[in-house]
Every structure is written in C-alpha cells, then in structure tokens.
C-alpha positions as CSV (number, residue, x, y, z in Angstrom):
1,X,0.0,0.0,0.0
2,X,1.4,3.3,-1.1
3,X,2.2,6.5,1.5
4,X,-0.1,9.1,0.2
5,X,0.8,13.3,1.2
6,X,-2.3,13.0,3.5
7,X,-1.6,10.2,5.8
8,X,0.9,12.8,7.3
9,X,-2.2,14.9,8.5
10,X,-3.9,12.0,10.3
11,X,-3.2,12.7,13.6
12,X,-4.6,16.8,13.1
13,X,-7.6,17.7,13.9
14,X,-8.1,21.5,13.3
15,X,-10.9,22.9,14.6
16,X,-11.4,25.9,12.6
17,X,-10.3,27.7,9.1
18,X,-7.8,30.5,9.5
19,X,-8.7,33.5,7.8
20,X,-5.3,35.4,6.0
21,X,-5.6,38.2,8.4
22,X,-4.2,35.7,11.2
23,X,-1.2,35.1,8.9
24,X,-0.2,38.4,9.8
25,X,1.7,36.4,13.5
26,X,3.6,34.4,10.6
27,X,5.4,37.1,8.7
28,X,7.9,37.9,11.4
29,X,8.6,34.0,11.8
30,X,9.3,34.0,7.9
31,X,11.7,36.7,8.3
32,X,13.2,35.0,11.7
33,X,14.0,31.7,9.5
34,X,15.6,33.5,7.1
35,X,17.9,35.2,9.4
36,X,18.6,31.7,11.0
37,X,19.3,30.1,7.4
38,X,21.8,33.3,6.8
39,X,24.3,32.1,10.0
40,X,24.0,28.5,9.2
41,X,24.8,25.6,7.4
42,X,22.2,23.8,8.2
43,X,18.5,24.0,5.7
44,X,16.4,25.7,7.2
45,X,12.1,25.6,6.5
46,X,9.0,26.2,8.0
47,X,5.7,23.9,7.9
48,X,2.1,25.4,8.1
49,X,0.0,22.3,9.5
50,X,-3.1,24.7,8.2
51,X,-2.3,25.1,4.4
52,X,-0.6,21.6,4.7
53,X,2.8,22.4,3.2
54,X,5.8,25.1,3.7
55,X,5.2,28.6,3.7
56,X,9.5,29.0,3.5
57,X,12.4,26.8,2.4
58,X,15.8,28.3,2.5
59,X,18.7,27.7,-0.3
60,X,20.9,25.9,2.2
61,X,21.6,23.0,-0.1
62,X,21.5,20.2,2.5
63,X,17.9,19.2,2.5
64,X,17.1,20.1,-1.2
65,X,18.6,17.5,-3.4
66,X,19.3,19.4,-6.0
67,X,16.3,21.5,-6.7
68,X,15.6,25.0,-6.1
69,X,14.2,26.5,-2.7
70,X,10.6,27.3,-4.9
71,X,10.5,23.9,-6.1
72,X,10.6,22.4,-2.7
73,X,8.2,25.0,-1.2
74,X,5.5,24.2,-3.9
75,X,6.1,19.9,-3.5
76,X,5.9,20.8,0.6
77,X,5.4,17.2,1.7
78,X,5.0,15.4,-1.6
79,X,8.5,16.3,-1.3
80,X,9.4,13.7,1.1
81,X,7.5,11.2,-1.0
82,X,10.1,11.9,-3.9
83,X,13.1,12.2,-1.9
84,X,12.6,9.9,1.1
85,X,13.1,6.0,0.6
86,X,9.9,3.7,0.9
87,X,11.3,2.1,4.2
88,X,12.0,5.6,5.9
89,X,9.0,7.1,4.6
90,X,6.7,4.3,6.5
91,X,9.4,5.6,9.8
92,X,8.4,9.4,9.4
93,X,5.1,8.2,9.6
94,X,5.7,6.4,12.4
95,X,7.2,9.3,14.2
96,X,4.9,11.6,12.8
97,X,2.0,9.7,14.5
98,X,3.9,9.3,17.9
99,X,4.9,12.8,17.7
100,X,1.9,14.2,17.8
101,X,0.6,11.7,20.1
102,X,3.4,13.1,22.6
103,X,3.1,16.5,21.4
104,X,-1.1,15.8,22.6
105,X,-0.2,15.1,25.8
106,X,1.8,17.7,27.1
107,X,0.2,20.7,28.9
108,X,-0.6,23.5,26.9
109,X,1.5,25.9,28.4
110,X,4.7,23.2,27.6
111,X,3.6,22.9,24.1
112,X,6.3,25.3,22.9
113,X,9.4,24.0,25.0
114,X,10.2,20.2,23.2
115,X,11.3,19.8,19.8
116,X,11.4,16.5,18.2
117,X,14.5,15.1,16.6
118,X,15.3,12.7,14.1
119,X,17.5,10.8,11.6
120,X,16.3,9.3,7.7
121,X,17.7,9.2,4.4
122,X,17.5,12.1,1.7
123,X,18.2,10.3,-1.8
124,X,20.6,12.3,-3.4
125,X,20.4,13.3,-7.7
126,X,23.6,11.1,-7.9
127,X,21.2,8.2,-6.5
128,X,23.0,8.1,-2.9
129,X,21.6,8.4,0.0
130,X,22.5,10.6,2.7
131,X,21.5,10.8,6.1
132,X,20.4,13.5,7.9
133,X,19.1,14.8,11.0
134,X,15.6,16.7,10.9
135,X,14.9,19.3,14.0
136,X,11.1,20.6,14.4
137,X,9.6,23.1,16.7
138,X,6.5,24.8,16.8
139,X,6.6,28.1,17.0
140,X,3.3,29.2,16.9
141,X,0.1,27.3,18.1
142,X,-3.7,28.1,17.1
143,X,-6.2,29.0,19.9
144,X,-6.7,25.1,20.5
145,X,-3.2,24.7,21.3
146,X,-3.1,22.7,18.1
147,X,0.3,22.9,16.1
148,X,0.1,25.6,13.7
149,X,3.7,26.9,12.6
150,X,7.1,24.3,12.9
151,X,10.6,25.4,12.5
152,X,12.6,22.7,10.8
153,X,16.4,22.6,10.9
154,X,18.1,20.1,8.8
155,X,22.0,19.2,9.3
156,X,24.4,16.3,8.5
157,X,23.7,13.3,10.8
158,X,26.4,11.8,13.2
159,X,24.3,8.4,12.9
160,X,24.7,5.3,10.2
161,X,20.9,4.6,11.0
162,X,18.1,6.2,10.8
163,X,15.6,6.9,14.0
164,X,17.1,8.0,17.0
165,X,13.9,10.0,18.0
166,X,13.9,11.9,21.1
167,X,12.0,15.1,22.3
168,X,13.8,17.1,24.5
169,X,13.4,20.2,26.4
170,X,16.1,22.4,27.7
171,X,13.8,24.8,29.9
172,X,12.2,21.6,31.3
173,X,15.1,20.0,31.8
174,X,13.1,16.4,29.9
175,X,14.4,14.2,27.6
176,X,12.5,11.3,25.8
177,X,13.4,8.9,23.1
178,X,11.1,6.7,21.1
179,X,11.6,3.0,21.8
180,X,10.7,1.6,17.9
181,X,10.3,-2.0,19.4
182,X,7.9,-1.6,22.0
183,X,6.7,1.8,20.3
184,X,6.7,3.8,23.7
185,X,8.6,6.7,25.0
186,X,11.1,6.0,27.4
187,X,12.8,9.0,29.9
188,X,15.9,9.6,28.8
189,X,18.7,10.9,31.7
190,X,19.7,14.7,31.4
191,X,23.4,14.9,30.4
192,X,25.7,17.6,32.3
193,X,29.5,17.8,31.2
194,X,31.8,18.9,34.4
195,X,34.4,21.8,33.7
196,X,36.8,19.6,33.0
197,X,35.2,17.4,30.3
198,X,33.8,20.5,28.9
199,X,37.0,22.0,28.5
200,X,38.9,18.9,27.0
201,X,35.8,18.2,24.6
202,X,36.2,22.2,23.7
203,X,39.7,22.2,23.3
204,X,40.1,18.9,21.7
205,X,37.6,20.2,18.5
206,X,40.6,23.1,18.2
207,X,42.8,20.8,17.6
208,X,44.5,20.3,20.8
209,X,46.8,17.6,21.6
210,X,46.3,16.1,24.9
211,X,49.8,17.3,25.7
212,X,48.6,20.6,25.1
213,X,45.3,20.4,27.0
214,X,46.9,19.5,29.8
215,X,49.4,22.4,30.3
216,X,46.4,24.7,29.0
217,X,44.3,23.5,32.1
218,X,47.2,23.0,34.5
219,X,46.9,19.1,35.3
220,X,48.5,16.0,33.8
221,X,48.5,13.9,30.8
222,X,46.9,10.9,32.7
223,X,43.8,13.3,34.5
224,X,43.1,14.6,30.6
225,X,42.5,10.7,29.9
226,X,41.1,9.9,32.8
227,X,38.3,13.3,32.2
228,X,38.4,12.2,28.5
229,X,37.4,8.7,29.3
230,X,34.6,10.0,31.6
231,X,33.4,12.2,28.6
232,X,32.9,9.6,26.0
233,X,31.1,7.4,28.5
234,X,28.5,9.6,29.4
235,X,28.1,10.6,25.7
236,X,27.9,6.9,24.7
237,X,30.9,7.5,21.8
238,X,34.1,5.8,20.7
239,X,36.1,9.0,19.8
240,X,36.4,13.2,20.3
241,X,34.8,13.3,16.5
242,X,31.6,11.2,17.8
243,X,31.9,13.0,21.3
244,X,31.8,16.2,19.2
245,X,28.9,15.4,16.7
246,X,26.8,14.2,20.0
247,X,27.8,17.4,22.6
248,X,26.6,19.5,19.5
249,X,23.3,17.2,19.0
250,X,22.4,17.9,22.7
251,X,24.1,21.3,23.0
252,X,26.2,20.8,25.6
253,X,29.0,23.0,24.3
C-alpha cells in the first residue's frame, strides 16, 4: 500500500479555518528563519499544518537535493515522497504519529518548550543516499493549542541509521526517546558535562593535543584521559569526533 501526502495529516484535527488576516503572526517567523538560514549551514524551513505544506524553504543545499528552494516550497510534503526511501518514509510516519501523540499530551502551556528530533535518508540526484538529521519546533500554536507553525532545521547526521527519536526540552530539563520496538517513549537521563570534560571536549575540537590540553588547564596527561574517558562514557561514543557530533546534538558545548 502506497504513503499518500495526507496520511501525514492524520493525527490533526483543526478545529477551525484561519482566515489570512491571522497570517499576519507568521510574517515575522518568515523573516526569523531567514535570518537563521543566513548564519547557518544547516537548511532551514518552516511547515504550516493549516495550508498543509511550507510557507518557507531556505537555499541551504543540504535538504534540497538538488532543486531549487521554490521547487521544494510548492512539492511541501510530496517532497518527502520523492526524496525519502519507501522504508523511511513508512518511519516518518511512524514518528509523525507518535509525535503528535506526545506532542497531545503535554500541557498547553509546555507545548512550545520540546522539539522533536530525528534521523532518515534524503536520496541524493547522484542516487546516494544521505543521512540526515531533521529538528522541528512549533513556533506558533492556534487558539486550541493545536500545532500551527514548525521550525525545521536540517543538518548532517552523526548516525549510520536512521531513528534516533527523542524530544527534549532544555527549559524543562526532559528528555525522551522513542523506543521503535515496543513503540513507547522511554525517559531519557539529562546529560551535564563537568568543567573539566567541557573544557577537553572544547579544546580537543581546536585541535589540541592532549599534551597541550593539559598544560592549557594545568593538570596531567593521565587526569586529561582519565576526564576524556569519563566524557565519551557519558556521551555513549568511541572517539572526540563522535563526542563532538553528539555534545553539538544535545548542545552541551
């Protein structure tokens, strides 16, 4: 059975038609993603649950496969039908069902504070795939509390496989992350880097040999690897360029 455009839309249920004068709160968010897409690398877009597309796609080049920025605004999510293979389009809709299932549950007044993130495969015009990893946060919600405006960051993955799905929220201090087996959400633990392991990750991405780290922070070779070790077990990594890739995943630097 084929993924039609509309089984994305499932779990909404909009109460009401917006009339264009209430598109005058979206304008400034426009403008605010173009900013964002100007100091970044990563693509940038935003996703109107209403009008059930994108209202903005910026020209980063990372999520558009080739085509233009207007081409992808006018596919919106057809897009992902194109560009997304069959066996991670059936997982977006996975996630996009237990997203909004989490999304539903939260208070109203938390609505705002989680973003979802996730890994998949864009195909590529060369016919390769690459992964990447999708960010979405509302940014505006209708009267409901329904989701009406999503910010959408896409950047490089640090994964081989696609999923990894968490929600997280830094005011709330929350983490979750999908469980694809027993499709539940599981807590996830908060992860808080001490001075020292901040320090060696920070200096390590300069370039910093762990001689040099260690005169730079005044203690010895063997404390560096014994703070270094420390570091990529709480991360869950094998090396600084993982440890790297993951403290920038969860902003911890």
């Amino acid at each position: 059975m084929g993924i039609d455009v509309q089984d994305f839309f499932k779990p909404i249920h909009f109460n009401e038609h917006l009339a264009e004068e209430d598109y005058e709160k979206v304008r400034p968010l426009i403008d605010f993603a173009k900013s964002i897409s100007q100091v970044t690398y990563q693509s940038v877009y935003l996703v109107d649950y209403y009008k059930r597309g994108f209202i903005y796609v910026s020209d980063n080049p990372i999520f558009l496969c080739g085509n233009t920025p207007r081409q992808v605004l006018e596919d919106g999510f057809l897009y992902y039908l194109k560009h997304v293979p069959q066996e991670d389009l059936e997982l977006l809709l996975k996630i996009n069902e237990a997203g909004f299932a989490f999304f539903g549950n939260l208070s109203k007044d938390d609505r705002l504070k989680f973003s979802i993130s996730y890994d998949f495969h864009l195909k590529q015009p060369t016919g390769n795939l690459l992964m990447i990893n999708h960010k979405l946060k509302p940014l505006l919600l209708d009267q409901h509390a329904n989701p009406w405006i999503a910010l959408c960051l896409v950047s490089l993955s640090s994964h081989t496989t696609s999923g990894h799905i968490r929600f997280k929220s830094k005011e709330l201090k929350q983490a979750f992350e999908f469980n694809l087996a027993t499709d539940t959400w599981e807590a996830m633990p908060i992860i808080q880097l001490n001075k020292r392991e901040r320090e060696i990750l920070i200096y390590s991405v300069q370039g910093f040999t762990m001689e040099q780290i260690a005169s730079k922070i005044y203690v010895s070779i063997d404390t560096v690897k014994f703070h270094k070790k420390n570091l990529f077990a709480k991360l869950g990594v094998k090396n600084i360029t993982e440890a790297t890739a993951a403290a920038i995943d969860q902003a911890l630097i």
